[in-house]
mmCIF file of the N, C-alpha and C atoms, coordinates in Angstrom:
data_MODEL
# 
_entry.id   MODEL 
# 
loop_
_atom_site.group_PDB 
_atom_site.id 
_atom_site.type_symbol 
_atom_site.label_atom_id 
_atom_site.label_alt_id 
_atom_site.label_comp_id 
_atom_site.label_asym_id 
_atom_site.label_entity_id 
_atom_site.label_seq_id 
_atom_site.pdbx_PDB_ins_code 
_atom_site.Cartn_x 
_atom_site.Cartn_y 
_atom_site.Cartn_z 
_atom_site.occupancy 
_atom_site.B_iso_or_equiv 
_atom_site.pdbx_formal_charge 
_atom_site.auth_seq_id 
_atom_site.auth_comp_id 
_atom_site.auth_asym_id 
_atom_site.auth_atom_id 
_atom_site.pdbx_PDB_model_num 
ATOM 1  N N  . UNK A 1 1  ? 0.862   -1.191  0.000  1.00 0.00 ? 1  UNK A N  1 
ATOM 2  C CA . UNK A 1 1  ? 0.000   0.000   0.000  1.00 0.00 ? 1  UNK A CA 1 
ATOM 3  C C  . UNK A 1 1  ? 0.893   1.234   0.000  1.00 0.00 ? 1  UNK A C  1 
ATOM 4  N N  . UNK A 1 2  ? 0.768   2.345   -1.032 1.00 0.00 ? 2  UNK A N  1 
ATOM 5  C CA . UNK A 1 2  ? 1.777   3.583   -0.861 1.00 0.00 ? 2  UNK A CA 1 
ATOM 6  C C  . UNK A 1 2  ? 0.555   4.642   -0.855 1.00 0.00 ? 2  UNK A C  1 
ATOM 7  N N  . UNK A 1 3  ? 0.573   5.195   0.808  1.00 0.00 ? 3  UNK A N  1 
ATOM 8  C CA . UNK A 1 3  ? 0.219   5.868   1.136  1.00 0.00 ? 3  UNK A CA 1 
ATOM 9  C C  . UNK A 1 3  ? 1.567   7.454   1.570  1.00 0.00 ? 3  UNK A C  1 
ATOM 10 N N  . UNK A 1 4  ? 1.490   7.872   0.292  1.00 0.00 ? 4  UNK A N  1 
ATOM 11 C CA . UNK A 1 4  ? 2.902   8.702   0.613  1.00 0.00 ? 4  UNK A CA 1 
ATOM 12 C C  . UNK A 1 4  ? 2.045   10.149  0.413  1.00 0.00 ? 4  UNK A C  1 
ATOM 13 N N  . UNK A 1 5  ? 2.772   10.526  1.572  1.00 0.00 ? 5  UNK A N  1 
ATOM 14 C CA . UNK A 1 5  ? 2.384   11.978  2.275  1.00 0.00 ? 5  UNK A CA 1 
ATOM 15 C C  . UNK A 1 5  ? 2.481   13.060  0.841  1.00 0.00 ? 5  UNK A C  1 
ATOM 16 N N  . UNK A 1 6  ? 1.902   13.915  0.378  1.00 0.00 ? 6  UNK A N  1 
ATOM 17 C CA . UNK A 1 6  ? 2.205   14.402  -0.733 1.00 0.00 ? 6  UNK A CA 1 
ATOM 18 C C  . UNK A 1 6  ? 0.946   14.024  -2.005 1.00 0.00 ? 6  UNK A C  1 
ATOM 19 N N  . UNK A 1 7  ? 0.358   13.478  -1.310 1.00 0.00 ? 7  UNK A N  1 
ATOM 20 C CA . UNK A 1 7  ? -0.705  12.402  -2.560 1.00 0.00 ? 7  UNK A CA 1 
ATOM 21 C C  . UNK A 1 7  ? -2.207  13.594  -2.290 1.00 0.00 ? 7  UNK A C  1 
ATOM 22 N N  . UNK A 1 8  ? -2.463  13.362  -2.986 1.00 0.00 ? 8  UNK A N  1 
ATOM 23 C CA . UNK A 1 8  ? -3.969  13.909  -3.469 1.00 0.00 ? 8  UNK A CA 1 
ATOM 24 C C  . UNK A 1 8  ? -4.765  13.776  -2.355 1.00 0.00 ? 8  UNK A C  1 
ATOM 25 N N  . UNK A 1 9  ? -5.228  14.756  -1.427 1.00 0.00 ? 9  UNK A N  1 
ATOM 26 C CA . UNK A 1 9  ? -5.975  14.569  -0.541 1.00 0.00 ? 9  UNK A CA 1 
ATOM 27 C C  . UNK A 1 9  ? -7.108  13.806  -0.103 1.00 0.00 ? 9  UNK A C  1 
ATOM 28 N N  . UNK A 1 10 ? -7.899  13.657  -1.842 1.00 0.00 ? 10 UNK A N  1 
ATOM 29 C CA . UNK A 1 10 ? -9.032  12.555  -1.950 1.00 0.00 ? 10 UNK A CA 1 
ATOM 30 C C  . UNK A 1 10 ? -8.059  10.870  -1.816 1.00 0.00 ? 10 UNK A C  1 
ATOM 31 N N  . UNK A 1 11 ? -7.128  11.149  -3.009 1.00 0.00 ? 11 UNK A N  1 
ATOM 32 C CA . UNK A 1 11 ? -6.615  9.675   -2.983 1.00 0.00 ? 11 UNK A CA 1 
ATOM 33 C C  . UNK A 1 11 ? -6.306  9.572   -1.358 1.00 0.00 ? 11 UNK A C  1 
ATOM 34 N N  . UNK A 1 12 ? -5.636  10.282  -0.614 1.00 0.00 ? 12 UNK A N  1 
ATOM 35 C CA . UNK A 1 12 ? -4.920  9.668   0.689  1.00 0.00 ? 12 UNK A CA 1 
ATOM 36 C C  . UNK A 1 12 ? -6.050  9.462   2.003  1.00 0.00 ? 12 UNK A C  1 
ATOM 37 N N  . UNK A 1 13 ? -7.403  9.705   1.742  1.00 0.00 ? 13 UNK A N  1 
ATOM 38 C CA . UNK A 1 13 ? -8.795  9.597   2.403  1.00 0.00 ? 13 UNK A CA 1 
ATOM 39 C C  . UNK A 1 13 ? -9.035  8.146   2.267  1.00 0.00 ? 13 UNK A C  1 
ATOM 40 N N  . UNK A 1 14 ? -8.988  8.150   0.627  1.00 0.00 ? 14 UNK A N  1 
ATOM 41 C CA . UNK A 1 14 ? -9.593  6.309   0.131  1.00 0.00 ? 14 UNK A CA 1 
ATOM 42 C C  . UNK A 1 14 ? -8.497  5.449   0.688  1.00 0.00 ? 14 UNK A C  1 
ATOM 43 N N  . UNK A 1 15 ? -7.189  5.984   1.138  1.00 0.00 ? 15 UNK A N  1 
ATOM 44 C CA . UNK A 1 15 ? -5.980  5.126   1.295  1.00 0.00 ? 15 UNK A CA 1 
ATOM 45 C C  . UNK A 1 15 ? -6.359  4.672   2.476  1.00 0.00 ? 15 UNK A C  1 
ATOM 46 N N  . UNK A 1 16 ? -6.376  5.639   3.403  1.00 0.00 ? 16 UNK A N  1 
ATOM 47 C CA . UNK A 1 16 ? -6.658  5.466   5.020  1.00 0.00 ? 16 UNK A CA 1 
ATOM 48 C C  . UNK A 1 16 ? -7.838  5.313   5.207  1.00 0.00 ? 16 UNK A C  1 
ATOM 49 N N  . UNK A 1 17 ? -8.936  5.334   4.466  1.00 0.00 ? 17 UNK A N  1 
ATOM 50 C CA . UNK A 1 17 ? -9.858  4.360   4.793  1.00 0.00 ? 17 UNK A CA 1 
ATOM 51 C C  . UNK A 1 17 ? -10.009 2.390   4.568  1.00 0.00 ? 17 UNK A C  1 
ATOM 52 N N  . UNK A 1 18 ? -9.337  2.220   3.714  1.00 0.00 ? 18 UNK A N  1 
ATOM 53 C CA . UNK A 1 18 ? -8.805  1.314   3.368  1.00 0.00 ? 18 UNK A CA 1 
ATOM 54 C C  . UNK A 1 18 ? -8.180  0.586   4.491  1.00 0.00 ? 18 UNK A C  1 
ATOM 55 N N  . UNK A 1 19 ? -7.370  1.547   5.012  1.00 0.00 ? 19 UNK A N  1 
ATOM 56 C CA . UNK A 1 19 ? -6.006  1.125   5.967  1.00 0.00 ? 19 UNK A CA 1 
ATOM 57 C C  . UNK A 1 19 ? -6.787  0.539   7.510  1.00 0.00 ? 19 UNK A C  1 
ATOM 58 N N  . UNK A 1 20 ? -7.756  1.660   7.912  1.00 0.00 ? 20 UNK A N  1 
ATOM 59 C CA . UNK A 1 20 ? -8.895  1.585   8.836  1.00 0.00 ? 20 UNK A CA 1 
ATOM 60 C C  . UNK A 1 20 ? -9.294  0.114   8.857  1.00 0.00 ? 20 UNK A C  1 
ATOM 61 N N  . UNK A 1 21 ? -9.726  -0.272  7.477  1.00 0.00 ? 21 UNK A N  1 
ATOM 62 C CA . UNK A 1 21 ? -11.220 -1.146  7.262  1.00 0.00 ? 21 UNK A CA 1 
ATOM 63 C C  . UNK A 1 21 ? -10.254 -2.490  7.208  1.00 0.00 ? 21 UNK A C  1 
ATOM 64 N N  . UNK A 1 22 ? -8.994  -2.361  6.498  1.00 0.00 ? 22 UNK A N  1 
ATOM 65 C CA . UNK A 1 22 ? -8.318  -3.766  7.170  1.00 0.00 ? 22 UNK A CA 1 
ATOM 66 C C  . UNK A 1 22 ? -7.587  -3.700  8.471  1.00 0.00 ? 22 UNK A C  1 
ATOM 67 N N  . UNK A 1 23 ? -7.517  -2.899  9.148  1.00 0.00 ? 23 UNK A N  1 
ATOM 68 C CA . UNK A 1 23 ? -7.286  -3.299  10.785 1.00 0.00 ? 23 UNK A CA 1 
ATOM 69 C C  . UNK A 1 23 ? -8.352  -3.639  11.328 1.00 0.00 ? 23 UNK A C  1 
ATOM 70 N N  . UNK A 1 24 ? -9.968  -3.366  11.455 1.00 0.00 ? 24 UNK A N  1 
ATOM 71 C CA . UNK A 1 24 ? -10.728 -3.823  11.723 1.00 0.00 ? 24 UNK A CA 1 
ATOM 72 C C  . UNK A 1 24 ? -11.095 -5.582  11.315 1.00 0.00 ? 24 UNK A C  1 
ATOM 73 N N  . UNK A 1 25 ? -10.487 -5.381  10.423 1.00 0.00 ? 25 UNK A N  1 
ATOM 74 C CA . UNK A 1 25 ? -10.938 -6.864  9.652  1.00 0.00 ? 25 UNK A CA 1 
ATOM 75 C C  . UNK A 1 25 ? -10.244 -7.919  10.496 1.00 0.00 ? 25 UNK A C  1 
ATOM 76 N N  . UNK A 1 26 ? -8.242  -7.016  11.131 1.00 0.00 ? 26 UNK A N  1 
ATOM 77 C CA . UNK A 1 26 ? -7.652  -7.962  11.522 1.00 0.00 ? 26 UNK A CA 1 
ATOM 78 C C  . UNK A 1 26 ? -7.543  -8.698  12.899 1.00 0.00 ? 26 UNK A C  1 
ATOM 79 N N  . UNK A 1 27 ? -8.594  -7.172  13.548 1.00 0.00 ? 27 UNK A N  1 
ATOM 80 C CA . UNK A 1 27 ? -8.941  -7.582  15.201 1.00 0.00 ? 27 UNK A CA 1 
ATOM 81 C C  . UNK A 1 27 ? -9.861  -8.624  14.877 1.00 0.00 ? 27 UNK A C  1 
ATOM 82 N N  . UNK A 1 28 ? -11.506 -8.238  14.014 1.00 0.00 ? 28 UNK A N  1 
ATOM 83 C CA . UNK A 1 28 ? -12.459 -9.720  13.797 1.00 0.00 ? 28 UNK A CA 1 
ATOM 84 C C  . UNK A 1 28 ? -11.697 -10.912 13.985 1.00 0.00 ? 28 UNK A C  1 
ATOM 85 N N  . UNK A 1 29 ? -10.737 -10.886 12.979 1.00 0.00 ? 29 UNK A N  1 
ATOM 86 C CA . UNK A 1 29 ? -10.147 -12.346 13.035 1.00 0.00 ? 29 UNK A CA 1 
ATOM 87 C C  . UNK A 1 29 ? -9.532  -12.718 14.015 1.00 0.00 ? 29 UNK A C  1 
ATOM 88 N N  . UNK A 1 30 ? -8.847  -11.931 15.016 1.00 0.00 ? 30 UNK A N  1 
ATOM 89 C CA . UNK A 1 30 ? -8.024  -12.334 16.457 1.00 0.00 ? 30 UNK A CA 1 
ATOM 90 C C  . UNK A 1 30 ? -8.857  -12.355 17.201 1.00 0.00 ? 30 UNK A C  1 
ATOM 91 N N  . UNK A 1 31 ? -10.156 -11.831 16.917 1.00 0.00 ? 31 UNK A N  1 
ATOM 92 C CA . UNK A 1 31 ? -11.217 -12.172 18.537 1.00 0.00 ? 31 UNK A CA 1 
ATOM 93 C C  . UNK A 1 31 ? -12.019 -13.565 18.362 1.00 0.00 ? 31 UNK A C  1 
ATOM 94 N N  . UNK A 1 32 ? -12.052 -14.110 17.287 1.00 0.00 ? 32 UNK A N  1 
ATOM 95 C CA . UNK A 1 32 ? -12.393 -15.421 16.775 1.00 0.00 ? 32 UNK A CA 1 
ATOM 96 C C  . UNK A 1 32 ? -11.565 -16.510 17.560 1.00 0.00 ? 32 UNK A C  1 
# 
C-alpha cells in the first residue's frame, strides 16, 4: 500500500480508509 504523504488529498482519504477497514478486519479475526 503507498500511502505517501504528498498524494492527493481525496486519494490519501480512500488510502486510510482502506487502511482503517483492514485493521478492523484484523482484530475480527483475532477475537475469533
Amino acid at each position: 500500500m503507498s500511502c505517501v504523504k504528498g498524494a492527493i488529498p481525496r486519494d490519501w482519504d480512500i488510502c486510510y480508509a482502506f487502511y482503517k477497514e483492514q485493521q478492523m478486519q484484523d482484530e475480527k479475526s483475532e477475537a475469533l
